[in-house]
C-alpha positions in Angstrom: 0.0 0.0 0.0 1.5 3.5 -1.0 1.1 6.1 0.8 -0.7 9.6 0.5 0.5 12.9 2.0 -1.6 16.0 2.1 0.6 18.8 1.2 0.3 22.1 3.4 -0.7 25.2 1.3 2.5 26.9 2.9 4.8 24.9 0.9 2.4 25.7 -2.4 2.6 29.4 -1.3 7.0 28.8 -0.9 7.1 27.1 -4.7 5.2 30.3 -6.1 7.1 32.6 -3.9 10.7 30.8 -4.7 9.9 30.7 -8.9 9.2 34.7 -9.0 12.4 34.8 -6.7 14.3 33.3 -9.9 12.4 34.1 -12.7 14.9 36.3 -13.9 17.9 33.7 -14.2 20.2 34.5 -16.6 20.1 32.5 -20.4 21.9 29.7 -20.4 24.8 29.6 -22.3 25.5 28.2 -25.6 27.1 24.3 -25.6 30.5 24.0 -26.2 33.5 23.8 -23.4 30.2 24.4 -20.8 30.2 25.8 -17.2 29.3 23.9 -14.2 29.0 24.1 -10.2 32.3 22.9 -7.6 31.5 22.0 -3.9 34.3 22.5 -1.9 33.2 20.0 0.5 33.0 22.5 3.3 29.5 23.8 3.6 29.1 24.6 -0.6 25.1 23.7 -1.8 22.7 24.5 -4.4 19.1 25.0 -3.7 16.2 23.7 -5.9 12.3 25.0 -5.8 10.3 23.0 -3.2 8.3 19.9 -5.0 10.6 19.0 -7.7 9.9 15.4 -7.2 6.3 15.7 -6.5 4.9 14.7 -9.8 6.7 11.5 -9.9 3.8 8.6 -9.4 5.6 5.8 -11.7 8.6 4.5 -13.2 11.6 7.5 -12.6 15.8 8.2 -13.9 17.6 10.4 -12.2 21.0 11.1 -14.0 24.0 13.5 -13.7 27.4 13.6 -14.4 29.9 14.4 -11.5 33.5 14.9 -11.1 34.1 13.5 -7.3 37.3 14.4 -5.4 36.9 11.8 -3.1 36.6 11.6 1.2 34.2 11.0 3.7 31.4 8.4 3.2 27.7 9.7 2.9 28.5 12.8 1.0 25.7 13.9 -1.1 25.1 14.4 -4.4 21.7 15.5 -3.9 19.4 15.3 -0.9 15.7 15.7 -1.4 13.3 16.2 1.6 11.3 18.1 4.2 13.6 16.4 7.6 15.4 13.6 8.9 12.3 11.5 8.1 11.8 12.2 4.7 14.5 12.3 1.4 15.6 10.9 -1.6 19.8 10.5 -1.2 22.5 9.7 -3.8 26.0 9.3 -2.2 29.1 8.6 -3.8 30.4 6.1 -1.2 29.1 4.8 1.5 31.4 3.6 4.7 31.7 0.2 2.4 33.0 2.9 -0.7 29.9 1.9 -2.8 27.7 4.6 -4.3 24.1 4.4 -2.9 20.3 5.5 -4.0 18.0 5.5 -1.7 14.6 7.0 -0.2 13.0 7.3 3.5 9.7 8.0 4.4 10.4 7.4 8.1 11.7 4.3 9.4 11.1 2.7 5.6 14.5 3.2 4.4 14.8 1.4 0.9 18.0 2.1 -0.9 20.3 0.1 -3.9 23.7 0.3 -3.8 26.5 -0.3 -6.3 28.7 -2.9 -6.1 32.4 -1.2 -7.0 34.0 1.7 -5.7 32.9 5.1 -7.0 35.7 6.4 -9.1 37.7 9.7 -8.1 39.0 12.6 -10.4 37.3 11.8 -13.5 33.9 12.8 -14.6 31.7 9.9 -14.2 27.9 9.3 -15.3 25.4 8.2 -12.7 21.6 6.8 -13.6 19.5 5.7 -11.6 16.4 3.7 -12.8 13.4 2.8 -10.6 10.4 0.0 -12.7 7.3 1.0 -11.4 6.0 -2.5 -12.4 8.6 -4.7 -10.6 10.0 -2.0 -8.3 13.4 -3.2 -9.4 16.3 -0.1 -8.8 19.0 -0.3 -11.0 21.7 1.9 -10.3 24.4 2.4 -13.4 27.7 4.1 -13.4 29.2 4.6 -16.9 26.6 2.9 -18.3 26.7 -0.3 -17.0 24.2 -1.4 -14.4 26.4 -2.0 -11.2 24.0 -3.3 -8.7 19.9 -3.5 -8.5 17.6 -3.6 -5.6 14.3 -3.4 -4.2 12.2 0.0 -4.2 8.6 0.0 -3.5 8.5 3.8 -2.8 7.0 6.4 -5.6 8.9 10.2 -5.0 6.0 12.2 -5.2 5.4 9.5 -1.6 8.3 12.6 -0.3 5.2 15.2 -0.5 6.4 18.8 -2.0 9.4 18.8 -0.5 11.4 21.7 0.5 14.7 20.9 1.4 15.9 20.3 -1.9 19.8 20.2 -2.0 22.7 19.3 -4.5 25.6 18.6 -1.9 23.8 19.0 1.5 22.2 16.3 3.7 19.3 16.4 5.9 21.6 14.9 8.5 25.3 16.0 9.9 26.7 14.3 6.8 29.6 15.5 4.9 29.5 18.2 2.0 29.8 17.0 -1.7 33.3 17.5 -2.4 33.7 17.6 -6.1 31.9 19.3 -9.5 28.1 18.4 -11.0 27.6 18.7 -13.9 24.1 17.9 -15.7 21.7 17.1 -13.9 17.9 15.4 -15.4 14.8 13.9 -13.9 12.3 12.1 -16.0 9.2 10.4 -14.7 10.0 7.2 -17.4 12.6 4.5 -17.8 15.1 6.0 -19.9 17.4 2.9 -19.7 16.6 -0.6 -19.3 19.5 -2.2 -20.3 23.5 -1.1 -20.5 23.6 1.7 -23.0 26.7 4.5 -23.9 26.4 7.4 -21.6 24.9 10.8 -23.4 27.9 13.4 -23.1 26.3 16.0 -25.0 24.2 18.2 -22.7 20.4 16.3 -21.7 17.8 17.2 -23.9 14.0 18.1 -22.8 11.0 15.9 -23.5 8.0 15.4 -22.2 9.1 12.6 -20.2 11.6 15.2 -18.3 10.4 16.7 -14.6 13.4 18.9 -14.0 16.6 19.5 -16.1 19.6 21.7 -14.9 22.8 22.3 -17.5 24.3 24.8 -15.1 25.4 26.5 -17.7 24.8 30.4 -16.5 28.8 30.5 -15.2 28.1 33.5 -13.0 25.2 35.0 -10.8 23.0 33.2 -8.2 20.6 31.2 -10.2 20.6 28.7 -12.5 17.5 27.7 -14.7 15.2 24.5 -14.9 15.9 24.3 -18.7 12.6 21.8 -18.7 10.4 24.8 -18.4 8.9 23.7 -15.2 10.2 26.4 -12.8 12.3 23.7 -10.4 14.9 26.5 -10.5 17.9 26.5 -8.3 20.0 29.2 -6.3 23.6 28.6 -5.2 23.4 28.3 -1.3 20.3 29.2 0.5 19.2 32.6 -1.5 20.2 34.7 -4.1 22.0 36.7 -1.9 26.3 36.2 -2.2 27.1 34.0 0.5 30.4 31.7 1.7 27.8 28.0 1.2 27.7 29.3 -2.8 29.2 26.6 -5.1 31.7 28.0 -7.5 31.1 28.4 -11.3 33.8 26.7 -13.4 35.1 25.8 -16.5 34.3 22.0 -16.3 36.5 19.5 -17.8 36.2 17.4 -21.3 33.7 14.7 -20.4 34.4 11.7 -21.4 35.1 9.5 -25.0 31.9 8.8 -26.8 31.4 5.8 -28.4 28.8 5.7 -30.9 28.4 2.2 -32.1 30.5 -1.0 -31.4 30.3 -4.4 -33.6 32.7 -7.4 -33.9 31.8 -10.2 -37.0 33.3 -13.4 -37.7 35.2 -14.1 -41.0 35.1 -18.0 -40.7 36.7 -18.9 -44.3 39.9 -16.9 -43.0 39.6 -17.7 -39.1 39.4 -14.0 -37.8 37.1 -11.7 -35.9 37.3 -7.8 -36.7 35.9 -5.2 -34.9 34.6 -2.0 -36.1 33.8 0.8 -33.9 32.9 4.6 -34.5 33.7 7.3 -32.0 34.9 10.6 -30.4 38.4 12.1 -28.7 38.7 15.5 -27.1 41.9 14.6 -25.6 44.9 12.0 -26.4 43.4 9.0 -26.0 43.1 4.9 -27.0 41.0 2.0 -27.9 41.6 -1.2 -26.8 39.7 -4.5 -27.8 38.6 -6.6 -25.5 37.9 -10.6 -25.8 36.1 -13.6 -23.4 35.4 -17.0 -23.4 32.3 -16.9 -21.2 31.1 -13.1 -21.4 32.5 -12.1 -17.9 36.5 -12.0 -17.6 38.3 -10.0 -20.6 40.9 -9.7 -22.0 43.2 -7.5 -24.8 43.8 -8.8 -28.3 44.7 -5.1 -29.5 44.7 -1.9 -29.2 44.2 1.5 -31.7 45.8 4.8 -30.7 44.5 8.0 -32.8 46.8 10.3 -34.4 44.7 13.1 -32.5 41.7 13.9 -30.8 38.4 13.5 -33.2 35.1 11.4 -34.4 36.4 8.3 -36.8 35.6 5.1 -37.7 38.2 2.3 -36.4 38.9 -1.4 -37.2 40.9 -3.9 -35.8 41.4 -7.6 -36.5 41.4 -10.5 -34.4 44.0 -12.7 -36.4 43.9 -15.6 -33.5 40.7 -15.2 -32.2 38.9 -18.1 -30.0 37.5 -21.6 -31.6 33.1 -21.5 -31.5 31.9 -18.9 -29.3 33.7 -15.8 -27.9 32.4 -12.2 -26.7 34.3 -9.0 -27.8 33.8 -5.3 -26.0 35.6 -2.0 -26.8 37.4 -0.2 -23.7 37.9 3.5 -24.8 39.5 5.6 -22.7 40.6 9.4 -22.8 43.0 11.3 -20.5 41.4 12.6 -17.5 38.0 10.7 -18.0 36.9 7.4 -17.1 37.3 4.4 -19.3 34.1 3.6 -21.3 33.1 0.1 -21.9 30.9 -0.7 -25.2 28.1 -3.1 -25.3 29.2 -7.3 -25.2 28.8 -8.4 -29.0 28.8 -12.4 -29.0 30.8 -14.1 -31.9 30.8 -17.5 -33.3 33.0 -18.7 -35.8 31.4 -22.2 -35.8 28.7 -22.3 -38.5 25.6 -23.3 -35.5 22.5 -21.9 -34.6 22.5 -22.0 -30.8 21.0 -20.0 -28.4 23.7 -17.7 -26.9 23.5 -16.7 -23.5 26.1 -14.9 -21.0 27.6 -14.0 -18.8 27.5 -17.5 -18.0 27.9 -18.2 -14.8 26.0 -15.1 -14.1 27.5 -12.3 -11.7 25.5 -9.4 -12.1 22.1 -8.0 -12.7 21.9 -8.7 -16.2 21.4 -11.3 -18.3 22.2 -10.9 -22.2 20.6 -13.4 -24.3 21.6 -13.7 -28.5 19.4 -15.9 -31.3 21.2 -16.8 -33.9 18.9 -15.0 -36.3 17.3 -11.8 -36.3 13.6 -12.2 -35.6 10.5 -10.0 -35.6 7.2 -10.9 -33.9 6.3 -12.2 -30.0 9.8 -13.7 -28.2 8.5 -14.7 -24.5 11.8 -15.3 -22.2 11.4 -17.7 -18.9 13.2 -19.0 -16.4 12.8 -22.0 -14.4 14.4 -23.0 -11.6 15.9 -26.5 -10.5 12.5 -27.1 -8.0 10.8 -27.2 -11.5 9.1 -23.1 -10.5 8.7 -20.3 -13.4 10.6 -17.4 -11.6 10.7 -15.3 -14.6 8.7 -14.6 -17.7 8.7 -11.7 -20.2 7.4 -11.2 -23.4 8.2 -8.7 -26.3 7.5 -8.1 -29.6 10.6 -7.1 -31.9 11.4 -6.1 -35.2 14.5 -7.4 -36.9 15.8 -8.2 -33.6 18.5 -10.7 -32.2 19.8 -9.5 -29.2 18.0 -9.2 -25.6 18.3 -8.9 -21.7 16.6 -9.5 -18.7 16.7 -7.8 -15.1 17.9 -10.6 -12.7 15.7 -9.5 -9.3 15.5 -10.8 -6.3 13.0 -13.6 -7.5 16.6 -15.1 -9.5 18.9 -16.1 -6.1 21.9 -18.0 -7.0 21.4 -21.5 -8.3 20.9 -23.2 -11.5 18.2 -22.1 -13.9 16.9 -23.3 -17.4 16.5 -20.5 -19.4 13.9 -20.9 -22.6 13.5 -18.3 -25.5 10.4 -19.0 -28.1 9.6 -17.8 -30.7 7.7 -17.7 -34.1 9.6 -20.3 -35.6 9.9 -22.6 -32.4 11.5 -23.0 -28.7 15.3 -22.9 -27.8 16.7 -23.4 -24.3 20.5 -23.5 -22.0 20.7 -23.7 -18.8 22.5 -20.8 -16.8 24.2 -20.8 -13.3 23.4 -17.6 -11.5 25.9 -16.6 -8.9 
């Protein structure tokens, strides 16, 4: 059962009062190198409009990017909420070092954390995904789904919340100690699946709640470029005080990579890779290959002569007999490395169903047909007691390659995994870990 607040008609009354406070933020400025806010991790926050979150009755992403300096656990990225009963949180590290998402409505604390340390000095992308339909969280850095839990709460549950905060906590908690850069809420599942971080600025849809591209580099304000009026000041008014952020130059974000494929040449025994995609910095590409989808390693690598958008290619003269996976690691100096999607290969001439990683580690399971297929594909999983614990259908077009969330319903054992489709029934069985 989910619950209902009834919202005071002060905090209506605050929202009006704090939008004509702002109204006159200055324009945004025009994309290219960019501005963005640094917290110096001593008392530094920005302020948002009270009930930024309110809206948001279903499925939600929250994504920004953020350059993280490092220190104390619980710092916060953001901190939604009216008091020490009720917020929305994203920390970079908690006293374990993994990031964190999570949301408190008073002694219902539900939360997912990552499962690696948060990296330091580089501008990372965080999303975090929350199914309205199966409550699973997902919480991705980079792109690539690093741990998933349970989250039964909706955000407008928070109420119109007031205390609204980008590197302050409603608790005695450290100060965000680092730069923010980005910043987008959207009440829809904008990723469902490992995808390539967007490191042009967010775009607006109708999807988005509240979108911030801190990109005003002076004043007090900075505008809610969905058109909304969740605007935000630096520190707790417009007025010049010591808890402002400071505007900065921010840094080149990291490489883009816009498309990744790796196809097997049986009659000569090779794999090659082709991969398109962007330096603004020195920078390398380095090719990736595994047996069983999980542990990787380098068959070659690809330097550029100098930082721009091309097309690449590199061949596999050795590669592995039947079935092998291939990924792209691009990295750029002073950003994070950037992983592509897994692309499974099989120089046998077969027609089996491809599954990995297999034994599975994670939250994700990819799944491959050996032929593109359009129509109704239903995916299920049964475990060893004989039980259906899974069972999803779709219907595709042209389409070969899928994945499935691995909840809480999918402990570790062994499961048989079975794909039909139009043209029949294929099946492996999987070890989940």
């Amino acid at each position: 059962m989910r619950k209902i607040y009834h919202l005071p008609v002060l905090r209506t009354i605050g929202l009006a009062l704090f939008s004509l406070a702002i109204a006159a933020a200055p324009a945004k400025a025009q994309m290219g190198a960019g501005t963005d806010l640094s917290y110096d991790g001593t008392d530094d926050y920005l302020t948002i409009a009270p009930g930024v979150v309110a809206g948001v009755t279903g499925d939600f992403t929250i994504e920004t990017w953020i350059y993280w300096n490092g220190g104390l656990s619980f710092q916060r990225v953001f901190d939604f909420g009216n008091d020490q009963s009720n917020w929305i949180v994203l920390t970079p590290a908690t006293p374990s070092g993994q990031p964190r998402f999570g949301i408190d409505l008073g002694g219902g604390f539900q939360f997912v954390d990552g499962t690696t340390a948060f990296p330091t000095n580089v501008w990372t992308h965080v999303a975090i995904t929350v199914n309205d339909a199966t409550d699973v969280a997902t919480i991705y850095i980079n792109g690539v789904a690093d741990g998933t839990g349970t989250i039964t709460t909706h955000l407008s549950d928070l109420g119109s919340t007031v205390n609204n905060w980008l590197g302050k906590s409603e608790f005695s908690d450290p100060y965000f100690n680092g730069q923010i850069e980005e910043l987008r809420i959207s009440n829809v599942l904008r990723y469902t699946a490992n995808f390539t971080p967007p490191v042009a600025q967010f775009t607006s849809d109708a999807n988005t709640v509240a979108l911030y591209h801190f990109n005003e580099g002076s004043g007090q304000t900075t505008a809610d470029a969905s058109g909304h009026g969740f605007n935000g000041v630096r520190g707790a008014s417009t007025a010049v005080e010591s808890a402002d952020p400071t505007w900065v130059v921010n840094s080149v974000l990291p490489v883009r990579v816009a498309s990744f494929t790796a196809a097997a040449d049986r009659s000569n025994a090779t794999v090659t890779a082709q991969w398109t995609a962007s330096l603004d910095r020195a920078g390398s590409f380095i090719v990736e290959r595994s047996a069983n989808g999980t542990d990787f390693t380098a068959v070659g690598n690809v330097v550029p002569a100098s930082a721009s958008t091309g097309s690449y290619t590199l061949r596999d003269e050795h590669p592995l007999s039947g079935r092998s996976y291939y990924r792209l690691k691009a990295t750029e100096t002073g950003s994070a490395s950037v992983y592509s999607r897994i692309v499974a290969v099989n120089l046998s001439a077969g027609g089996e169903l491809t599954v990995y990683p297999n034994p599975v580690k994670g939250s994700l399971i990819s799944i491959e047909l050996s032929q593109p297929f359009s129509g109704d594909v239903v995916i299920s999983l049964t475990n060893a007691a004989g039980a259906r614990v899974l069972t999803q259908k779709l219907n595709v077009a042209n389409r070969k390659d899928f994945q499935v969330n691995r909840t809480a319903a999918i402990p570790a054992g062994t499961y048989m995994l079975e794909v039909s489709t139009g043209t029949g029934k294929q099946s492996k069985m999987i070890v989940c870990q």
